[in-house]
C-alpha positions as CSV (number, residue, x, y, z in Angstrom):
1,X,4.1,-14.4,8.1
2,X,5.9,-15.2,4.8
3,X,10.0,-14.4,5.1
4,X,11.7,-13.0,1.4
5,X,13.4,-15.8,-0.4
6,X,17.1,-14.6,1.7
7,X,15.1,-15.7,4.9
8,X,15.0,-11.9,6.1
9,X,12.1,-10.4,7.5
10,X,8.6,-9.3,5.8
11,X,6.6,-6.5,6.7
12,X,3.6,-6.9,8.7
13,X,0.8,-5.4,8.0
14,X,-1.5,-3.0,10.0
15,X,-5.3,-1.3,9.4
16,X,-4.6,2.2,11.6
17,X,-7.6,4.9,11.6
18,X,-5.6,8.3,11.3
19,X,-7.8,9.9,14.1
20,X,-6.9,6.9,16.8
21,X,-3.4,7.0,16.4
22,X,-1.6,7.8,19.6
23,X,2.1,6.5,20.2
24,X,3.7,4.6,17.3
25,X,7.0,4.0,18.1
26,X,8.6,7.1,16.5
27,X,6.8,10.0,17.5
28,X,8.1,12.3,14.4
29,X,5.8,9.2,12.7
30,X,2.5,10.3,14.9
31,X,3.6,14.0,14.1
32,X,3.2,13.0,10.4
33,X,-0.2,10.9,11.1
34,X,-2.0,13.5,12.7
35,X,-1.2,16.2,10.9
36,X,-2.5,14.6,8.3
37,X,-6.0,13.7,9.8
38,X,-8.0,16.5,7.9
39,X,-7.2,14.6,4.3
40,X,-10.0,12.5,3.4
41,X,-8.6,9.0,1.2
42,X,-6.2,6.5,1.4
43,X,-2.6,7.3,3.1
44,X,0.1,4.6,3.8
45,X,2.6,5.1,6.3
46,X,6.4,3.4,5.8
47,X,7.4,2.3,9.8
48,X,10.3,0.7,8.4
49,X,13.8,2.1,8.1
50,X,13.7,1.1,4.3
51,X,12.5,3.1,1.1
52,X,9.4,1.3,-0.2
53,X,7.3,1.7,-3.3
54,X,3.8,1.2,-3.4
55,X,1.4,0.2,-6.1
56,X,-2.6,0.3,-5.2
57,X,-5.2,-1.8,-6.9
58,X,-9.2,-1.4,-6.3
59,X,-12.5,-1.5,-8.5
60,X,-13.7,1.0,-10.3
61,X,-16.9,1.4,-13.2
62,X,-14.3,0.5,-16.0
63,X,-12.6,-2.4,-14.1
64,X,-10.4,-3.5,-11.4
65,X,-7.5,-0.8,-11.8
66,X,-3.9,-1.1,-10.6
67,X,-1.5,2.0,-10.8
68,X,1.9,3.1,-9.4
69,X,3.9,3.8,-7.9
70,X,4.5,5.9,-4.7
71,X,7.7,6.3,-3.5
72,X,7.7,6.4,0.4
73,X,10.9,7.1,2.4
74,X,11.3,5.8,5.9
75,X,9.0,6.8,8.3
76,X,6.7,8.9,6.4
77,X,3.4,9.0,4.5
78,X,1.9,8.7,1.3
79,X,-1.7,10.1,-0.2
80,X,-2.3,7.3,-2.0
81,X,-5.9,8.3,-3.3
82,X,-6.7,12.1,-2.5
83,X,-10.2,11.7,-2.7
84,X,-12.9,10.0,0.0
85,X,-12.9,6.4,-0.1
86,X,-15.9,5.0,-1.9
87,X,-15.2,0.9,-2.0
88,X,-14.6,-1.1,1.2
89,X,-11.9,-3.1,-0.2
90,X,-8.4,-1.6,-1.5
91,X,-4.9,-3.7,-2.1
92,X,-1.7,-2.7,-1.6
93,X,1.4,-4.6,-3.5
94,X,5.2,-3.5,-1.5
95,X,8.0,-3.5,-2.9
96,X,11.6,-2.3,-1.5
97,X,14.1,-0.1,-3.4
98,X,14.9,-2.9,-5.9
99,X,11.8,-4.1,-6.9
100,X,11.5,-7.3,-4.5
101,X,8.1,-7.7,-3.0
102,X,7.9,-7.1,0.8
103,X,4.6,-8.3,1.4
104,X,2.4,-11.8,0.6
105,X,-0.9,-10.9,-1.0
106,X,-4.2,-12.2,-0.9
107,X,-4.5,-11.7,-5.0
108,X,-2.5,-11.0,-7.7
109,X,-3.1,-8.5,-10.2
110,X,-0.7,-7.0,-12.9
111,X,2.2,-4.2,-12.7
112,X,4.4,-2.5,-14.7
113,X,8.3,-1.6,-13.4
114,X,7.7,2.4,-14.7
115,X,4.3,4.0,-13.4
116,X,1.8,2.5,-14.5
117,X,-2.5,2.9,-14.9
118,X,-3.9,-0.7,-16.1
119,X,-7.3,-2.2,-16.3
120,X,-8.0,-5.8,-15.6
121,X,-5.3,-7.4,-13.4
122,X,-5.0,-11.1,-15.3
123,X,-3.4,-12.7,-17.8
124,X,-0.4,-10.4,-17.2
125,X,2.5,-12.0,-18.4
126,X,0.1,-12.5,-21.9
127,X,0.1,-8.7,-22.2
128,X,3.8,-8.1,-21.1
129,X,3.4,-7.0,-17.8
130,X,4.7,-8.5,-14.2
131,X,2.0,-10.6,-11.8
132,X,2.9,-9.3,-8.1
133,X,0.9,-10.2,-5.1
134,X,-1.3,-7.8,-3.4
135,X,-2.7,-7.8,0.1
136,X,-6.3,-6.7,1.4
137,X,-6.9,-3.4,3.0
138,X,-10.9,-3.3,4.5
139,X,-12.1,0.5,5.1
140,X,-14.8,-1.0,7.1
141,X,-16.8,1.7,5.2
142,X,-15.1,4.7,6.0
143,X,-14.0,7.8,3.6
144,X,-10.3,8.0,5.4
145,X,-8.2,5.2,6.1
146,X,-4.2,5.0,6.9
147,X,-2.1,1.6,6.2
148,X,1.1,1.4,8.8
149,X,3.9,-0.8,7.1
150,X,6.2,-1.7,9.7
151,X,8.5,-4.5,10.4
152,X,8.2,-7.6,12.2
């Protein structure tokens, strides 16, 4: 796992099914979770006792599209994408409540510090915009999926 540049910890990572969810540490977290089981699309969970913001990136007819941002306080949940997943392959880019990134990424693709909707995630810095990394979430296929950011 990657440390920020002040040698702190990262974030880890963690693929969590809503519907399998039993004990997670804070059990007003699992309240959250499971009471919101009957939404079908993409949710990410802040385990952390920091505010993060989230930006999501995933392909679409049009392009590879990155928007943002999601403001999630400590532990609680965001609907990322209100709709049933269609793509097996989302990424996530985490950033705390100054803008640092709390997470490596397995690609980078473009962002804006304002919310943003952009199309094609290179040549960013050519267009004005910020490169920031972004990891991998697989779906393994299905239409409902929850992302757990927690500490290491």
């Amino acid at each position: 796992m990657k440390t920020d540049r002040d040698g702190g910890k990262t974030m880890r990572r963690r693929r969590v099914r809503a519907r399998s969810i039993g004990f997670i540490g804070a059990a007003a977290l699992a309240g959250i979770l499971l009471a919101s089981s009957a939404h079908a699309g993409l949710r990410v969970c802040n385990g952390s006792v920091d505010l993060v913001n989230v930006a999501l990136g995933y392909e679409t007819d049009e392009g590879l599209r990155t928007e943002g941002w999601w403001t999630i306080t400590a532990n609680a949940c965001s609907q990322v994408l209100q709709e049933p997943l269609k793509k097996a392959r989302y990424y996530l880019h985490v950033a705390d409540g100054f803008g640092e990134s709390r997470l490596g990424g397995d690609i980078t693709l473009c962002i804006r510090e304002e919310k943003f909707v952009l199309y094609d995630g290179d040549q960013c810095w050519q267009r004005g915009l910020i490169e920031a990394d972004f990891f991998q979430v697989e779906t393994e296929g299905k239409q409902d999926w929850t992302v757990l950011l927690s500490y290491d």
